[in-house]
N, C-alpha and C positions, 0 to 999 in steps of 0.2 A: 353825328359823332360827338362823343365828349369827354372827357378825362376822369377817369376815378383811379383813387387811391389803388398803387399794387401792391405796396410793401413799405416799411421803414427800414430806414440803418438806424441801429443805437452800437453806439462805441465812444463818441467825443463825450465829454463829459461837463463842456462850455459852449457858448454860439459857434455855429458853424457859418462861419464868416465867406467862405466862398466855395463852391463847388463844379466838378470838370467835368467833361463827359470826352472818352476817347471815339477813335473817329467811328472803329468799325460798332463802339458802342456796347463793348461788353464789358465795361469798367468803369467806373465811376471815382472821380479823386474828390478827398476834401480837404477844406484848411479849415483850423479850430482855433479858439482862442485858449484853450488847455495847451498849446503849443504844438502840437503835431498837425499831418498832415497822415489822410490814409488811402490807400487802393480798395476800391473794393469790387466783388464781383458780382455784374448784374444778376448773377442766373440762380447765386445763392443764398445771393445780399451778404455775403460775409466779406472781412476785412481779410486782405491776399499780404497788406505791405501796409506797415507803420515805420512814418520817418519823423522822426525824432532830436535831428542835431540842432532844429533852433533854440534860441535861451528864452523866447518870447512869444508871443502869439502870433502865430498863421494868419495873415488878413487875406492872403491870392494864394491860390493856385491855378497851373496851366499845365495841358498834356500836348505832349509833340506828336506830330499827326503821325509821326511812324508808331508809336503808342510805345515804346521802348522806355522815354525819359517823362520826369516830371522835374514842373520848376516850382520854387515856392516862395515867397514872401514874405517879409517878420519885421512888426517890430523890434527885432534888434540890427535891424537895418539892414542886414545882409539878404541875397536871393541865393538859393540853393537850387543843382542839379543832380536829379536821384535817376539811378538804374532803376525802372518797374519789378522786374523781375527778380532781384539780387537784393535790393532797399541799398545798395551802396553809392553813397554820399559821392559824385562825380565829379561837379566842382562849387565855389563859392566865391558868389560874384560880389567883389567889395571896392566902395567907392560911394554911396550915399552917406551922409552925412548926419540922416535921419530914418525915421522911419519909413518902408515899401510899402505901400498902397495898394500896389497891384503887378501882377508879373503876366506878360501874354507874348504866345512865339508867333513867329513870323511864318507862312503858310508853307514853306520849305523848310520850317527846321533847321534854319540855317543861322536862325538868330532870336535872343530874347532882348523886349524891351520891358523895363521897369519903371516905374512911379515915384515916388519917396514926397514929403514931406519935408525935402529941403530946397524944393523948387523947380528942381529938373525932372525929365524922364532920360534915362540913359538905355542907350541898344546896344547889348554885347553878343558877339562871336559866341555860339552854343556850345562851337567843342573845345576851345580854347581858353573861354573865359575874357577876353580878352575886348577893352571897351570901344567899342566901333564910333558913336556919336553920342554927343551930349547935348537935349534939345533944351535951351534956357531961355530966358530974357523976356520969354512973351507970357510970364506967368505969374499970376498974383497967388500968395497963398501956397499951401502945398500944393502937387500936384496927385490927384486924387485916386482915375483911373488913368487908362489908356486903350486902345484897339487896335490893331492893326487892319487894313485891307486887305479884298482876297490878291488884289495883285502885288500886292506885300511893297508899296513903292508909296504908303501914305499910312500916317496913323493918325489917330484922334485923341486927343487927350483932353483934359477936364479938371478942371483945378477950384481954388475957391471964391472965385472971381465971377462965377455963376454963368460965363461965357465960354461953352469946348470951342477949340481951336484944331484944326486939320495944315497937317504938319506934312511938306515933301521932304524923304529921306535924304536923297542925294544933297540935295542944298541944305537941309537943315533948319529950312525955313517955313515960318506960318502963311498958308494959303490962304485959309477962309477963317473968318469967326463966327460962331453961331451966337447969335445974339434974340433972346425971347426971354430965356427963363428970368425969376425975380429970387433966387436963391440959388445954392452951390451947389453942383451938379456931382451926383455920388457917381452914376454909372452911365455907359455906352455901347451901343454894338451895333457896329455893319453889316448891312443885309448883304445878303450871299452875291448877289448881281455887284453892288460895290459902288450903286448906284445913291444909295439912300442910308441912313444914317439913324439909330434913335439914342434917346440921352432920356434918364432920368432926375431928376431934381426933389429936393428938400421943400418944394413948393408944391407939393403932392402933385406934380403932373408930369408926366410922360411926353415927347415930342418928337414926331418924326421930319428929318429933315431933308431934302435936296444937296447930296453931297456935294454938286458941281456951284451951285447956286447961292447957296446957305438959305436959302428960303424956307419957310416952313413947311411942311404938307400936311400936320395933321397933329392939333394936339389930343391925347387921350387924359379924358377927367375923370374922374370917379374915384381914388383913393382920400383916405382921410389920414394920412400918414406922408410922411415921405417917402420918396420912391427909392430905394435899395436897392434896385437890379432890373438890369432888362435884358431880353436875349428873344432872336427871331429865328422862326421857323425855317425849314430850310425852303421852304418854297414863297418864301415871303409872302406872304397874306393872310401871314397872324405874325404877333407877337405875343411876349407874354412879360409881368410884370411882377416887381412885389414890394411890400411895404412896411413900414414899421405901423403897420393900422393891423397886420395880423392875415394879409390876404395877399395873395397872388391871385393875379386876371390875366384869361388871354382877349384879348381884341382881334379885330378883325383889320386891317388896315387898309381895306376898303372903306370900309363905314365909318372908322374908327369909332366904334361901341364894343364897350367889353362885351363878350361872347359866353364863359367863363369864370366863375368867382369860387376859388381855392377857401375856404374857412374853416370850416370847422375842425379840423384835426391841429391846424395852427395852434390858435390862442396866445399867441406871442410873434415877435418881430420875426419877420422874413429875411432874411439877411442875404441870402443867395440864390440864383437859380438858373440853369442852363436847359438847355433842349438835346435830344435825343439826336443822332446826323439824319435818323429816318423821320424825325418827326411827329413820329408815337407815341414818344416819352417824354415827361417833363422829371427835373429833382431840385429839389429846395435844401436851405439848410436855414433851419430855424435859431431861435436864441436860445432855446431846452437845448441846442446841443444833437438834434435829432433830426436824420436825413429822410425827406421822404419825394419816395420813386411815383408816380402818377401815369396812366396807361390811357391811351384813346383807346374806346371800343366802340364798337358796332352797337347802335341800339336796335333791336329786334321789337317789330309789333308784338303786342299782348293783349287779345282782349278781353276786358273785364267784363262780366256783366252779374247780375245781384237780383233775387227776388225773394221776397219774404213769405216763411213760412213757421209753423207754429212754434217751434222750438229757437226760430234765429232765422239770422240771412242766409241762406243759399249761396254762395259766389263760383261763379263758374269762370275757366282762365283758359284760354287757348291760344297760343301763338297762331300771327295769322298765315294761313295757308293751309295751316297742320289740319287735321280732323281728330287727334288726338286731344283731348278736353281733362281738366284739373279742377275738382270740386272739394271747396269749402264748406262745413255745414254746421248750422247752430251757433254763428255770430252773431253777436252781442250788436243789435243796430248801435247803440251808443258809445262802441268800442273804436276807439282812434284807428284812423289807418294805417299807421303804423306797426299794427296788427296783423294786417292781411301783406303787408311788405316782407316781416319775416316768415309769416308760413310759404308764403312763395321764393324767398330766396332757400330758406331748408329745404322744399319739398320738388319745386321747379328751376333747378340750376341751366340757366340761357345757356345759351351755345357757345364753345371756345371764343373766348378773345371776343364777346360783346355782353350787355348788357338788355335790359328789358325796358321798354318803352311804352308804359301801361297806356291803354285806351278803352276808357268808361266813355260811358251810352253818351252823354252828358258833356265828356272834355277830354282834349289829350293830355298829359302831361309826362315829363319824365321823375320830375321829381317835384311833387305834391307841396306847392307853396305852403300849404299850410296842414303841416304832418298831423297836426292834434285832433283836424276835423275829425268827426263820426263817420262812420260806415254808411251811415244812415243818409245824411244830409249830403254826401258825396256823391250817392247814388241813387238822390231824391225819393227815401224809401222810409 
C-alpha cells in the first residue's frame, strides 16, 4: 500500500498553519495565516464554512468529535467556538495574555484546552466558556502545543524549553518530563492506545516516547528541516511527519524507517498535517497556502515486458492474473520511461481505489528511481 496525491484545497491565500479532520471524516478544517479558518468537504473538496471573526492569523484548529463545533486559535490571543453547520460565532474564550498556539478538545467534548505564548495552557468548559484550570509554573518560554489523552485525564504540552511535560488534570500538576530533544519542540500527539507519545522538534528529529516511563522508544531521522507536525495512525504502526525541508514521511514504528516521502507537489514548508479516523487519508497544509488530501491505494501487479522490433520497442502490459494484454508499439528505445508511464495511465486506468505496481523481466518497482532512464536500458534492450 502507499499514498498518492487525491486532490487539493486552494482557497487560503497564506500558510496553512494547521489542519482537522472530523471523526466520521467527511470534512476537513483549516487555519490560515490570512486570518480565517475553513470547512471543507471531503467528497467535493469545496469550502462548506468560512469563519472569519479573528483580527489575526489562525495558528490551531480543532473539531469536536460530535463534528457539530470548531475551535480556533489566533494570534490576537483569543480561541473561538463556531457552529459547523450555521459559521455562527458560539463563544470566545478570553484570558491569555498573548498569542494561542494551539487549541485541542478533550475526547468528550466537554472541554477545550489552549496554548498561548504567555506561559500557560488553560482548559475551558466548551459550552459555557468558562475557565476550568490553568496549567503554569513548570514552563519556560511560551507554551507551544498541547494534546490531550484518549482518556481525557492527562495532557501533553510543549513549550520552548525543548522538554514536553505530561500534565494530570485533576491536580494540575507535572507527571513526567520528556527529556532527549536538543531544540524546542513545535509539535505532539498521543497514539490511540494512550500508551505512547510522539513529539516533534526544531532539531529535525521526531521521537516516540513511553508515556508511563518517559523513556524513549524510538527516534525517527531523516528530515533536513525542522519537524512541524506529527500525527499517528489509528492503528498505531505508522506515523506520519512534516517539515520545513518541504516533505512529509510516514514511518513505520516498528522499524522506525520512513516508509513514505511526500515531495514533490510540496516545494515549500509543511506546516500541518493530520490523519484520516480510517487511516486511508493523510492532509497537509503547506506555506503556498494550499491543502492537499493524500489516499492509500492498493497497488495491483502489472506486467511489463518489451521486445524490439524494426520500427521501435514492442511493450506488452498485463495485470497479473488477467489474460487480457495492452500493447505499445514503435517506441523510441531511447525514450525515457516516463513515456510508457503516461500512455498506461491514459490508456490503462487500474482498478477503483488502487494503483499499478509495474513488474519488468529485470525489476520490480513502483515508482522508477530513476524516471529519465531509457526504455532501452530498463528493459536491457
Amino acid at each position: 500500500m502507499g499514498f498518492d496525491v487525491m486532490q487539493t484545497l486552494a482557497g487560503h491565500n497564506r500558510a496553512v498553519y494547521s489542519v482537522a479532520v472530523s471523526l466520521n471524516g467527511d470534512k476537513v478544517i483549516t487555519g490560515s495565516g490570512d486570518g480565517t479558518a475553513k470547512v471543507w468537504d471531503v467528497a467535493s473538496a469545496k469550502v462548506v464554512q468560512t469563519f472569519g471573526g479573528h483580527t489575526s492569523e489562525v495558528f490551531s484548529v480543532a473539531v469536536f468529535p460530535q463534528g457539530d463545533r470548531v475551535v480556533t486559535g489566533s494570534h490576537d490571543t483569543t480561541a473561538k467556538i463556531w457552529a459547523v453547520d450555521s459559521g455562527k460565532l458560539l463563544r470566545t474564550l478570553e484570558g491569555h495574555s498573548s498569542d494561542i498556539y494551539s487549541v485541542a478538545v478533550f475526547p468528550a467534548g466537554d472541554a477545550v484546552i489552549t496554548t498561548s505564548n504567555d506561559q500557560t495552557a488553560r482548559i475551558w468548559e466548551a459550552t459555557t466558556g468558562k475557565l476550568i484550570r490553568i496549567l503554569e509554573g513548570q514552563q519556560s518560554g511560551g507554551v507551544y502545543i498541547a494534546a490531550v489523552f484518549p482518556s481525557g485525564d492527562r495532557v501533553i504540552t510543549a513549550s520552548f524549553d525543548h522538554k514536553p511535560k505530561l500534565w494530570d488534570i485533576t491536580s494540575g500538576q507535572v507527571t513526567q518530563v520528556l527529556e532527549g530533544h536538543r531544540s524546542m519542540v513545535n509539535c505532539v500527539a498521543v497514539f490511540p492506545c494512550g500508551n505512547k507519545v510522539i513529539t516533534g522538534s526544531d532539531d529535525e528529529t521526531a521521537k516516540v516516547w513511553d508515556a508511563n516511563t518517559a523513556e524513549i522508544v524510538s527516534t525517527l531521522e531523516g528530515h533536513n528541516g525542522e519537524v512541524s507536525d506529527v500525527a499517528v495512525f489509528p492503528s498505531g504502526d505508522k506515523v506520519i511527519t512534516s517539515s520545513s525541508d518541504g516533505t512529509a514521511k510516514v514511518w513505520s514504528t516498528t522499524s522506525a524507517q520512513a516508509i513514505q516521502t511526500f515531495v514533490a507537489e510540496f516545494d515549500c514548508m509543511v506546516w500541518s498535517i493530520a490523519v484520516f479516523p480510517a487511516g486511508d487519508k493523510v492532509v497537509c497544509g503547506a506555506d503556498n497556502g494550499t491543502v492537499y488530501m493524500w489516499e492509500e491505494l492498493r497497488k495491483v501487479p502489472l506486467m511489463v515486458t518489451a521486445q524490439q522490433e524494426l520500427d521501435g520497442l514492442r511493450i506488452t502490459c498485463m495485470p497479473l492474473g488477467d489474460s487480457e494484454k495492452a500493447h505499445f508499439s514503435g517506441l523510441d528505445p531511447q525514450a525515457p520511461f516516463s513515456v510508457l508511464t503516461t500512455l498506461i495511465a491514459e490508456q490503462i486506468p487500474p482498478p477503483e481505489q488502487s494503483r499499478w505496481h509495474m513488474i519488468l523481466p529485470n525489476m520490480a518497482h513502483e515508482e522508477v528511481s530513476q524516471p529519465d532512464a531509457t526504455l532501452g536500458a530498463l528493459f536491457e534492450l
